[in-house]
C-alpha positions as CSV (number, residue, x, y, z in Angstrom):
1,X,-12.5,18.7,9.7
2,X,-10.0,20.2,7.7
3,X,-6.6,18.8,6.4
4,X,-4.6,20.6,9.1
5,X,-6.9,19.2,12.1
6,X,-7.5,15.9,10.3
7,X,-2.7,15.6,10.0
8,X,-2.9,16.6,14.1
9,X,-4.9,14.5,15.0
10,X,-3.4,11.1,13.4
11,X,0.3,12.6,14.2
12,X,-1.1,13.0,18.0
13,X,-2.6,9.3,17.3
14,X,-0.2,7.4,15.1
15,X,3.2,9.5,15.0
16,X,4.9,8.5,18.3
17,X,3.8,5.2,18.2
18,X,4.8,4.6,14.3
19,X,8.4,6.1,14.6
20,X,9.0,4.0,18.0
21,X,8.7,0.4,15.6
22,X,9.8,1.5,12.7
23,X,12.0,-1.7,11.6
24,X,15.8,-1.4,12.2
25,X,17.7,-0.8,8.7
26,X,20.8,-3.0,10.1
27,X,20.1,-5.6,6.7
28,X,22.2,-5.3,3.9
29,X,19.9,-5.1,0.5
30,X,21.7,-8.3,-0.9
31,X,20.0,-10.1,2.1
32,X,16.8,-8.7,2.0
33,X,16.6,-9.6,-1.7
34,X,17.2,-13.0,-1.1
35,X,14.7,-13.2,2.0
36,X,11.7,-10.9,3.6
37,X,12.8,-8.6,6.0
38,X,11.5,-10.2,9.7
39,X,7.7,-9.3,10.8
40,X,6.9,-6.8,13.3
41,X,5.9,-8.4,16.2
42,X,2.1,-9.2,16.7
43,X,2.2,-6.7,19.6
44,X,2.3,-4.0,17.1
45,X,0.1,-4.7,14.3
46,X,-2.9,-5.3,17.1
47,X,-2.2,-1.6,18.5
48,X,-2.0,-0.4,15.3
49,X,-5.6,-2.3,14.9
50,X,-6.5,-0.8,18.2
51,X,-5.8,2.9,17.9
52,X,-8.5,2.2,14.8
53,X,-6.2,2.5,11.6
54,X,-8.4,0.0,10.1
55,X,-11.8,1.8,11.1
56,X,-10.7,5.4,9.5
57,X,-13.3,3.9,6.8
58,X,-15.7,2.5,8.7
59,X,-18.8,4.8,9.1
60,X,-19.3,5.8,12.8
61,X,-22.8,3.8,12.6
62,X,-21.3,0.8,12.5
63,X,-18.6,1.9,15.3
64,X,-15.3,3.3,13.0
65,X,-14.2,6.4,13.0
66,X,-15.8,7.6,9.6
67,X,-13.0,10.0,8.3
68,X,-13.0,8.3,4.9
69,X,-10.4,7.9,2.1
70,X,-8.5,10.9,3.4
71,X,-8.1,9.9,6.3
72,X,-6.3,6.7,5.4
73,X,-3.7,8.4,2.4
74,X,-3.1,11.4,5.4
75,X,-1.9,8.0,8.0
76,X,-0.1,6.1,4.9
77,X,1.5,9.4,4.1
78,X,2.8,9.6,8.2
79,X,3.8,6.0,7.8
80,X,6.1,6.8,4.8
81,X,7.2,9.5,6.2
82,X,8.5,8.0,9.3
83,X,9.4,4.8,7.7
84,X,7.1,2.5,8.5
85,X,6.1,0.0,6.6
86,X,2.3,0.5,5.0
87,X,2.3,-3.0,3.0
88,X,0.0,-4.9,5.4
89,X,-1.9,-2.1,6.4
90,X,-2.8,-1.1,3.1
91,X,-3.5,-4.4,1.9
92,X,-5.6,-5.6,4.4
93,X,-7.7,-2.6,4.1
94,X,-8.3,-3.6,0.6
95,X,-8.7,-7.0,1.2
96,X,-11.6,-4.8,2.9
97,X,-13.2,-3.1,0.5
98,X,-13.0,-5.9,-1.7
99,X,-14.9,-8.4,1.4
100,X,-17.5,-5.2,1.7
101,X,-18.1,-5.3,-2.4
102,X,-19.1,-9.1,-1.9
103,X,-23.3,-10.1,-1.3
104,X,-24.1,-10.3,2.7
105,X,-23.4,-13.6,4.2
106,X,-22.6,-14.8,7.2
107,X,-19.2,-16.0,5.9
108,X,-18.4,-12.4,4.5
109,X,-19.8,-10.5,7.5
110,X,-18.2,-12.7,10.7
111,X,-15.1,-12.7,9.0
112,X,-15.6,-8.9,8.3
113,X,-16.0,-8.1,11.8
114,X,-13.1,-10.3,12.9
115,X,-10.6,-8.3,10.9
116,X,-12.0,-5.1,12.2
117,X,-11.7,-6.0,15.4
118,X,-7.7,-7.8,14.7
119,X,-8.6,-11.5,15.8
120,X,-8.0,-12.5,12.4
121,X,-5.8,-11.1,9.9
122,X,-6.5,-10.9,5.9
123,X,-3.7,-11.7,3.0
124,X,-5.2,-10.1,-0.7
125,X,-3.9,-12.4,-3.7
126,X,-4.7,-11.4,-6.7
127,X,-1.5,-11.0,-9.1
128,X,-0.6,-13.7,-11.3
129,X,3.1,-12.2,-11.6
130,X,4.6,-9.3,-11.8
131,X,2.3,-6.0,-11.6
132,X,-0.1,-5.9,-14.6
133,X,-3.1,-7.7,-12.7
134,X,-2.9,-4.4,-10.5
135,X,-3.5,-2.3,-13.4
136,X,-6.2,-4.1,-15.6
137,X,-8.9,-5.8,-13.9
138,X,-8.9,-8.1,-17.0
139,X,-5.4,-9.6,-16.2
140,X,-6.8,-11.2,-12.9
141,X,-4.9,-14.5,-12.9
142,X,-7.7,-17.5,-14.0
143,X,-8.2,-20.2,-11.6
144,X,-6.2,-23.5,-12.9
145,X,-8.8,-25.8,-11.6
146,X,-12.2,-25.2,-10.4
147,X,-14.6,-28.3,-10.1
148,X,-17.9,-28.1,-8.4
149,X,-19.3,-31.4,-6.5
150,X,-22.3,-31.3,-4.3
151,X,-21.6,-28.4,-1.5
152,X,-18.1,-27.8,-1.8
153,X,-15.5,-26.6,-5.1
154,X,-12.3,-28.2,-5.5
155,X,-10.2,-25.3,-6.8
156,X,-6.7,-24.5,-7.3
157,X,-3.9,-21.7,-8.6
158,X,-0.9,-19.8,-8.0
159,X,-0.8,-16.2,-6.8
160,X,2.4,-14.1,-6.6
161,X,3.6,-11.0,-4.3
162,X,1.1,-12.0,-1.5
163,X,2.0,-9.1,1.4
164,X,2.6,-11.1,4.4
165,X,0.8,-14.2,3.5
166,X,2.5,-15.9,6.0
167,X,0.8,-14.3,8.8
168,X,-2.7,-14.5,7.5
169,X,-5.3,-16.1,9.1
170,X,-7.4,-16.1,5.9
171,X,-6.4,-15.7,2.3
172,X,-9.0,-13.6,0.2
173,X,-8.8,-15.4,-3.7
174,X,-9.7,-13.0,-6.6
175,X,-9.5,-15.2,-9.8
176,X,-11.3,-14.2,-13.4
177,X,-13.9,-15.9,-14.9
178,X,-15.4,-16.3,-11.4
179,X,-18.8,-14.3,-10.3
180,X,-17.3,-14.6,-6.6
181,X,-14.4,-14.2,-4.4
182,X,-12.9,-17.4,-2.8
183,X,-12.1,-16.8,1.1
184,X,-9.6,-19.5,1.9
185,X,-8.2,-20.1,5.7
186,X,-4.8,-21.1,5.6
187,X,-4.7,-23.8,8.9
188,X,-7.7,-25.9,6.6
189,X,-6.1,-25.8,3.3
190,X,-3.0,-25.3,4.2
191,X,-1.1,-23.7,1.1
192,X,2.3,-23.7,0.2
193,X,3.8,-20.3,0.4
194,X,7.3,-19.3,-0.5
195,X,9.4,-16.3,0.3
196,X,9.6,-13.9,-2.4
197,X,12.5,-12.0,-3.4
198,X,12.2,-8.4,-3.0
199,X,13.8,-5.2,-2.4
200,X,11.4,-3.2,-0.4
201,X,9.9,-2.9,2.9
202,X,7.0,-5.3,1.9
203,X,6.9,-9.3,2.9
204,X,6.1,-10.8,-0.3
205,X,4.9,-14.3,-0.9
206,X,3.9,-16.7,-3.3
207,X,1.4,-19.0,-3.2
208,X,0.2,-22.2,-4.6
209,X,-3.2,-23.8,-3.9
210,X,-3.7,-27.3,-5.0
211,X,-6.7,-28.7,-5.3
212,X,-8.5,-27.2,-2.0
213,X,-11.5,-28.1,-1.2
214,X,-13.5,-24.7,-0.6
215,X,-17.2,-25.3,0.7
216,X,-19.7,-23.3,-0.8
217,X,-20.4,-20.7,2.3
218,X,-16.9,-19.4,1.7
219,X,-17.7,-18.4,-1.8
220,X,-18.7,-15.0,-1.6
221,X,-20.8,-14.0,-4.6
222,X,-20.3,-10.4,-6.2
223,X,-23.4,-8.5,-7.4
224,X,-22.5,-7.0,-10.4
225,X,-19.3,-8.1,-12.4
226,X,-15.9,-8.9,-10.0
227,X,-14.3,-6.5,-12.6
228,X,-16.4,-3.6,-11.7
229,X,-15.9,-4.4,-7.7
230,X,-11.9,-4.5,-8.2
231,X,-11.8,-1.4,-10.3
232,X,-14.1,0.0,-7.5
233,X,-11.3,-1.1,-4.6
234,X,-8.2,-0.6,-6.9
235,X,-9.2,3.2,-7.2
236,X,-9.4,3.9,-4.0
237,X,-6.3,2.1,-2.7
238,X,-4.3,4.0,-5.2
239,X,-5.5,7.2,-3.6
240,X,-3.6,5.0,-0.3
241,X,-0.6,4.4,-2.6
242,X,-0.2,7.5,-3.5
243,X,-0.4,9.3,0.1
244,X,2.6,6.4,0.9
245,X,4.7,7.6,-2.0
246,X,4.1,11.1,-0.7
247,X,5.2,10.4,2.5
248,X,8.4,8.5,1.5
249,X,9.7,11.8,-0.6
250,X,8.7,13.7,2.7
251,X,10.8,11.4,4.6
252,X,13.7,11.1,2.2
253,X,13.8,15.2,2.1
254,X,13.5,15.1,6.0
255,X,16.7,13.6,6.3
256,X,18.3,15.0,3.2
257,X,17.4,18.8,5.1
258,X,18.9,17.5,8.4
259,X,22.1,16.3,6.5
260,X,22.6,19.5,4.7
261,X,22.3,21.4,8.4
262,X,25.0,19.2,10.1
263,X,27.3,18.6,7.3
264,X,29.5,21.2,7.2
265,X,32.1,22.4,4.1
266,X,34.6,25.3,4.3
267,X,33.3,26.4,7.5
268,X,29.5,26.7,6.5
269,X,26.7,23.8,6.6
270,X,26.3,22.7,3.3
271,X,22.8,23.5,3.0
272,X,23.7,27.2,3.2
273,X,24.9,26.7,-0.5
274,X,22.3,27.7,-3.1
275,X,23.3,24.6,-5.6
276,X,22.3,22.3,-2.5
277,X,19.3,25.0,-0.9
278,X,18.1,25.3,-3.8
279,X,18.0,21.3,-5.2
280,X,16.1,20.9,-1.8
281,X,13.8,23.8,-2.0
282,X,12.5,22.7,-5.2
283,X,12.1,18.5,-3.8
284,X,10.1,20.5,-1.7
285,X,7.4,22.2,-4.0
286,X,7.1,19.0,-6.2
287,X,5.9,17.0,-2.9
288,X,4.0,19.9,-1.5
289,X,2.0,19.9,-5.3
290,X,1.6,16.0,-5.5
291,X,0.3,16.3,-1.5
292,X,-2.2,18.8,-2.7
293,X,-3.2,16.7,-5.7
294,X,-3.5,13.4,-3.3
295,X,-5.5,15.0,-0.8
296,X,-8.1,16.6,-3.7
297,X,-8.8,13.6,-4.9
298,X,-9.7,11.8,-1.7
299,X,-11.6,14.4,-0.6
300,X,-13.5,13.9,-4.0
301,X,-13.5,10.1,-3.5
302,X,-14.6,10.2,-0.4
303,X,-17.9,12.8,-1.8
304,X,-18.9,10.5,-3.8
305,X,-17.2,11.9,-7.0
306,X,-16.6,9.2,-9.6
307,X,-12.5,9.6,-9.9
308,X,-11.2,6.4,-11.1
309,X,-9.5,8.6,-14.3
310,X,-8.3,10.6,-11.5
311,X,-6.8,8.4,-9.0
312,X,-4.0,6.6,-11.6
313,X,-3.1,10.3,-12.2
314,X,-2.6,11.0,-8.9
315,X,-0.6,7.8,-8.1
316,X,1.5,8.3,-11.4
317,X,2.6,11.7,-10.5
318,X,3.4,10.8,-6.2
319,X,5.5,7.5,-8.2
320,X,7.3,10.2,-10.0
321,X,7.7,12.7,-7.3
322,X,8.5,9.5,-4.9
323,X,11.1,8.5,-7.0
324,X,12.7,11.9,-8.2
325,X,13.1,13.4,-4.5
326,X,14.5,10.4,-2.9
327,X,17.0,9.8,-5.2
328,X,18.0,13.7,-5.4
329,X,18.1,13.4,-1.6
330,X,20.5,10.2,-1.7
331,X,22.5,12.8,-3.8
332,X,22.5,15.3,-1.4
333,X,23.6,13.2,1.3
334,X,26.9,12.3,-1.8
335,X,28.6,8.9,-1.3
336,X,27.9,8.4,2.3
337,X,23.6,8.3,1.2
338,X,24.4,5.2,-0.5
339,X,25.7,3.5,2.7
340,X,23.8,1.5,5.2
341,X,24.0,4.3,7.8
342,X,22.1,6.2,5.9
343,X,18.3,6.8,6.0
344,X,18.3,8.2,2.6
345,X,19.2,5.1,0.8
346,X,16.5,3.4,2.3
347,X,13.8,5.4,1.2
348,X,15.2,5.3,-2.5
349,X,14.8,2.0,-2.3
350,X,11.5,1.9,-1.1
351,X,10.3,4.2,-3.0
352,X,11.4,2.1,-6.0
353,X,9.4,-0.8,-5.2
354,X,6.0,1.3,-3.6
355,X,6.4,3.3,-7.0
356,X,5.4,0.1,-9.2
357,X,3.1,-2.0,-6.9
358,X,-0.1,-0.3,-8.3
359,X,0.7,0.1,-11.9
360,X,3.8,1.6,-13.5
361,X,3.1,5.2,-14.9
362,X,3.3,4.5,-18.1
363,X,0.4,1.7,-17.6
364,X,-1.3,4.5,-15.1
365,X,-0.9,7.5,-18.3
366,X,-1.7,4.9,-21.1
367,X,-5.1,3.4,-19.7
368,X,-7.2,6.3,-21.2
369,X,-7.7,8.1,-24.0
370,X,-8.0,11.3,-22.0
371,X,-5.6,12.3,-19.4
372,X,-5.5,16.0,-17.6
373,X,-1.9,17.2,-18.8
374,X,0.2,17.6,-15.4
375,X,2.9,20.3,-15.3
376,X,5.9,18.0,-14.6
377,X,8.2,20.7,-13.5
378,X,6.2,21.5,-10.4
């Protein structure tokens, strides 16, 4: 399936249904900073479950749809795009890939199958603050306290920016020094989770665990080194990001090319003007290059290709096309983009936060010694 048939066939899947709940923009940005913005209704995240966004991965043996890591950054691309919000979705599928990394065990594989099929539902916490422990498997946070007696460990920590952990069923743990990941349900231990302040689209949490009793079953053991499975799930979720920051440019210069059509100066739309044609022609050709670069790489990923060098290129250059376009588009759009009524500011703002979440480009650029030199000015 090419990249043509592969976009119909999730717009004909996904597209009507995505741009029908896409969150209403009503909030001011002062509130939202102070509070996350209200969850979609559990109606929608279980038939987003059951028109199989979470199975694009899953090979068709085991009863997904097998289309593989394109798949998944073409759909976060059309959820940018139309504004949807891709935190939990994205999250939960790498909550995922990190549950499929761990040793077989009934534990890992019931709970596996319940995500699949949406009667449970996964929060990821990893992050000790801020967003370095998304760019350096070494900077996964430490547990505080971790004592073993008999069958169960008494454990306890802080995570921070947990997407939706309010919602989850079951919290998946990463902490260093640790040969396992620690799957927690939150009715048993009961956490305490506070709101996080944020500026995006994402529903961000923090967490503190105090000394939980976890019992051994629900220690998932890693073969290998945690560090190698995270760096294993990290590159392909950035492959994810990146197809989301695609689709945010694509959105903002959506709405930036209507704008220019209706708004009319001196008789003529405004977009008939090369200074504002040509500003959007070339937003244009630097998203149409980053999609080109996005969908290379997961079609690389998903051969087998080791790409982890590639993927933080890839998501540095969609951050910096993300952020570029949207805020040339709010400039289009003049003084009324900055206003709530307008579409554009909104996906500045996103793009902002989605831009960072995986790594800032300077940590994506500087974590080699070797990087392919991109042409910025495409």
């Amino acid at each position: 399936m090419d990249r043509t048939q592969l976009e119909q066939l999730l717009t004909a899947r996904f597209g009507g249904f995505l741009a029908e709940h896409v969150p209403a923009a009503a909030r001011h940005p002062a509130e939202l900073a102070e509070t996350p913005a209200p969850s979609a209704p559990a109606a929608v995240w279980a038939s987003l479950v059951e028109r199989g966004a979470l199975s694009l991965l899953q090979s068709r043996e085991a009863g997904g749809l097998g289309l593989g890591d394109t798949a998944v950054a073409a759909l976060a691309e059309l959820m940018g795009r139309t504004g949807f919000p891709a935190g939990r979705y994205l999250d939960t599928l790498m909550a995922v890939e990190v549950l499929r990394g761990c040793a077989p065990s009934t534990t890992r594989d019931e709970l596996l199958a319940d995500v699949m099929s949406g009667s449970r539902s996964v929060a990821l916490a990893y992050r000790a603050d801020g967003t370095a422990a998304a760019s350096d498997p070494a900077n996964l946070p430490a547990w505080r306290q971790w004592r073993e007696s008999g069958e169960q460990v008494e454990l306890g920590g802080r995570r921070a920016f947990v997407e939706s952990a309010d919602e989850a069923d079951v919290l998946v743990v990463l902490g260093a020094k640790a040969p396992c990941v620690v799957v927690i349900p939150t009715a048993a231990s009961s956490p305490l989770i506070e709101a996080r302040s944020t500026m995006g689209d994402r529903r961000l949490f923090d967490v503190e665990i105090a000394a939980v009793r976890v019992p051994r079953t629900d220690l998932l053991d890693v073969p290998g080194a945690l560090d190698a499975l995270w760096t294993t799930a990290l590159a392909r979720a950035r492959v994810w990001q990146a197809g989301y920051l695609v689709g945010i440019a694509s959105g903002a210069l959506d709405a930036a090319t209507e704008y220019a059509r209706n708004r009319r100066q001196f008789h003529r739309p405004i977009g008939s003007f090369q200074a504002v044609a040509f500003r959007l022609a070339a937003i244009s050709c630097r998203i149409h290059a980053a999609r080109m670069l996005v969908h290379d790489v997961a079609v690389r990923s998903d051969g087998g290709e080791p790409v982890l060098e590639e993927t933080a290129d890839v998501l540095a250059l969609a951050a910096e096309t993300s952020r570029a376009a949207t805020a040339e588009c709010v400039h289009v759009h003049g003084a009324y983009g900055m206003t709530l009524a307008a579409s554009a500011q909104r996906f500045h703002r996103v793009a902002g936060t989605e831009s960072v979440w995986l790594g800032t480009v300077h940590l994506l650029r500087g974590g080699t010694s070797h990087r392919r030199r991109v042409d910025r000015g495409i």
